[in-house]
N, C-alpha and C positions, 0 to 999 in steps of 0.2 A: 649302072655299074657301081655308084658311089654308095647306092642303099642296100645292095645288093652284098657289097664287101663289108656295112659297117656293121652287122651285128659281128661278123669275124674278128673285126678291130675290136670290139668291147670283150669278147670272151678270149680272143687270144692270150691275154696275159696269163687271164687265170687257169689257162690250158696247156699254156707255157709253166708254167710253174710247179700244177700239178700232174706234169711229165718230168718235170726235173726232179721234185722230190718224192713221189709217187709212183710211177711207173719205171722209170730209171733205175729204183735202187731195187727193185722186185727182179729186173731181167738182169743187174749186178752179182741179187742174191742168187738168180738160179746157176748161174754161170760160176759160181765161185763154189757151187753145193756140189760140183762136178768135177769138184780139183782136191788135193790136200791141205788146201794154204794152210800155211800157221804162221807162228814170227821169222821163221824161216825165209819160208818163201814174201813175208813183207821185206826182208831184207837182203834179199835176191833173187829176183822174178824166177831165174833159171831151177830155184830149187822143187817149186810150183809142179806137179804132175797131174796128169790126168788122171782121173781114175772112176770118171763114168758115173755109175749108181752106186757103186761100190760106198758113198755115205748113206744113203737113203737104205741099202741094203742093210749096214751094221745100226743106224737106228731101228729100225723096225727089230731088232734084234739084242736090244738093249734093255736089261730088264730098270733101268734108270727113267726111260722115256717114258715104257707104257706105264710107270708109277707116277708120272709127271702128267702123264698124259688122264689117268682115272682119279687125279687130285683135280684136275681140272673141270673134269666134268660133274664132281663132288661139287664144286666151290659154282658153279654154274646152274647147278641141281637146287643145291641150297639160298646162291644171291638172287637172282633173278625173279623167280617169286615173292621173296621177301622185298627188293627192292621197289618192286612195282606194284605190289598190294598193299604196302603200307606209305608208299608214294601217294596213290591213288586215295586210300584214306584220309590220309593228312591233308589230302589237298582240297577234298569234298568238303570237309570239317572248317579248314579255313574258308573255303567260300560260302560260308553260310553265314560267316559273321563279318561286316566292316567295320567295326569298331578300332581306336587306333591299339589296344594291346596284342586285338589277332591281327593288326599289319605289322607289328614288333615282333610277333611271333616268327612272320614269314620270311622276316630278318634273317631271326634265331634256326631254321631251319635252315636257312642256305648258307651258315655259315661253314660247317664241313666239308662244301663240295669248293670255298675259297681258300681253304687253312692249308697250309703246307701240310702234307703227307709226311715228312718228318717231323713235324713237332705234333700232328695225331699222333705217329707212332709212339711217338717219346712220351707221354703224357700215358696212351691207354698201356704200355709196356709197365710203371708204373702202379698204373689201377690196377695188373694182370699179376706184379708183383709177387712171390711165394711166400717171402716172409713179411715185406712192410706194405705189402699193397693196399689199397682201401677197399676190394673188392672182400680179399680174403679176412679183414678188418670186419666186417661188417657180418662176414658167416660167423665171425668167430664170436659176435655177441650172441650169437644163436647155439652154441656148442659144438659147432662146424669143425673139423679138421682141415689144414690148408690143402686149398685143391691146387693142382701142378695144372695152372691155364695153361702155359705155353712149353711143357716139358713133357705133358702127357701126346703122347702120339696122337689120339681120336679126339679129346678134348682141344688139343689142339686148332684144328680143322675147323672147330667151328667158335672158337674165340678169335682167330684169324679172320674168318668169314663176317663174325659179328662189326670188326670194326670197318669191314669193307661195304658193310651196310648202313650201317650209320653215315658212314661219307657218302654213299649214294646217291639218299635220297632227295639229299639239298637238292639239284639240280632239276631232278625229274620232279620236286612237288611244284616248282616255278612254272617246268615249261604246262603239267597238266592244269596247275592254276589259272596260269595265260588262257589255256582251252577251255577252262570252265566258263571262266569273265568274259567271252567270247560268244555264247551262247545266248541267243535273244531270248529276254523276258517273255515272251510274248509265247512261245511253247509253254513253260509252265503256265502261264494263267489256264490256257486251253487244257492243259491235262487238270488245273485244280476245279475247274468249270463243270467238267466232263465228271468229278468227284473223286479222280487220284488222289490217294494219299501219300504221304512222304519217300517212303521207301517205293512206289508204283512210279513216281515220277521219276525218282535215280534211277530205275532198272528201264523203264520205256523212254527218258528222253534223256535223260542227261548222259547214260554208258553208250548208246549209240550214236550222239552226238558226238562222244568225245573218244570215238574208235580211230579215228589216223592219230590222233595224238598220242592215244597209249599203242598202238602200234607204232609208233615212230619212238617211244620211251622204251619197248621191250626190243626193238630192234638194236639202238644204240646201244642198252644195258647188257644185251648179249655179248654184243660183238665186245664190250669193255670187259664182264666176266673172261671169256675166251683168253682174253688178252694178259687173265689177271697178273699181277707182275709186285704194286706198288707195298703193298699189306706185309705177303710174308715172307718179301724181299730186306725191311726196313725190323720186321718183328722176331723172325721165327730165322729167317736168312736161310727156308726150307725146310727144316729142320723140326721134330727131332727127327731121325732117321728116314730123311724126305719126305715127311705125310705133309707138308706144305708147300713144297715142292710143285710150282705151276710150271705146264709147260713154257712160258716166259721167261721163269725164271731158269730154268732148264737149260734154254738156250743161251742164256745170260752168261752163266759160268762155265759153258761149254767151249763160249767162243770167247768172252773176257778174261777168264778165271784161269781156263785150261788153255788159251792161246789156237783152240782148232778152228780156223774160221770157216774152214769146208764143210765139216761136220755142223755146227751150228747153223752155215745156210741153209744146210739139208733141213733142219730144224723146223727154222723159220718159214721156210716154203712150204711145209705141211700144216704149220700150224693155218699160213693163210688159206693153203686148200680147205681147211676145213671152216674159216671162217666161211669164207667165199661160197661154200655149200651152205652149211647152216641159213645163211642171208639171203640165198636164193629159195631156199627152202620159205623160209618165210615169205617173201614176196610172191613165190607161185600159190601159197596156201592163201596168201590175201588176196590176190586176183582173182583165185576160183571162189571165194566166200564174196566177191562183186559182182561174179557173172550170176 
């Protein structure tokens, strides 16, 4: 009975906990997505009404959301490829050399994914600049007119996106690094044996070797795009006229900003439905590329 309960005892806590903050606050959000709260009803339960679907209803209905919603899928369209092809890149590139300047490099890469997201902001806001920036500084030795980074609506979107790529990819070059130096010696010899050449061995042994890893980097870097929130929360604050605007942030000032916190769980519970799809999607698409 004693071996039989200890694996319980060892994952209980951590079962425990992520029920506490994990699943607990998901069947909190659904339940509150079904009422009107606002400051109101925080400061008197009795004010609190039912009202069903009735949020779920007026979002879908909301020409604020679906704009929140296809900024989303923009900044998702655009990060996620970027963040994992040029992940992938960098990571190949360093593992080809051990010398100590490209392990200084790998430093230098993963410093964006440690830096506070507020002094990134503050710093590329700056470079992004309209009149003293350095960005616009540097077109203007070229006879450049100043361009509007973060005031033009479309331009926008993707000088937003640019700096959420940049932070990215610290992390993901680590973990595919990790997977590369992982990788026994002893398949390459056999593939340069055999007469592979450079590019023959990356695409026959080293990309299939190193498939749950970047599948586990596109998985995560999804569900973080989906999520996005920190970039043009901190940058653009949505703006101009919402084209930065993520569904995250969306909900952010629906339910912080505008005090609705009904309305905002309606939000948040779609937005998970839709992680929750996306990520199953992927898993059923990796499992039948196994079978």
């Amino acid at each position: 009975m004693t071996r039989r309960l200890a694996p319980y005892v060892f994952v209980g806590p951590a079962m425990l906990l992520l029920a506490t903050f994990g699943v607990f606050p998901i069947l909190v959000a659904g339940l509150v997505s079904l009422t009107n709260m606002n400051l109101g009803g925080l400061a008197r339960w009795s004010n609190i009404k039912w009202v069903g679907l009735g949020n779920y209803a007026k979002l879908f209905r909301d020409p604020d959301f679906w704009q929140a919603l296809w900024n989303t899928v923009f900044f998702v369209g655009l990060g996620v490829p970027c963040v994992v092809l040029l992940s992938l890149g960098v990571a190949l590139l360093l593992n080809r050399s051990q010398g100590p300047f490209f392990r200084a490099l790998r430093a230098f890469y993963f410093v964006p994914a440690i830096t506070g997201i507020v002094a990134i902001s503050l710093v590329w806001s700056y470079l992004y600049n309209t009149q003293f920036g350095l960005l616009n500084y540097l077109l203007s030795l070229l006879g450049v007119k100043p361009v509007q980074w973060l005031s033009d609506p479309t331009l926008a979107k993707f000088s937003v996106g640019l700096v959420a790529v940049w932070r990215g990819t610290g992390l993901n070059i680590i973990i595919l690094l990790a997977a590369l130096q992982g990788i026994p010696r002893d398949y390459y010899e056999a593939a340069a044996l055999d007469g592979a050449n450079g590019w023959q061995r990356t695409r026959f042994v080293t990309l299939p070797l190193l498939s749950y890893a970047l599948f586990f980097v596109t998985v995560t870097t999804l569900i973080g795009w989906l999520q996005f929130f920190d970039e043009p929360f901190v940058l653009t604050d949505g703006g101009p006229l919402g084209h930065t605007t993520s569904v995250s942030l969306f909900i952010y000032k629906e339910g912080f900003r505008g005090s609705q916190f009904g309305y905002a769980s309606a939000g948040s519970l779609v937005l998970f439905v839709l992680i929750a799809a996306v990520t199953l999607l992927q898993l059923r698409l990796r499992r039948r590329d196994l079978e």
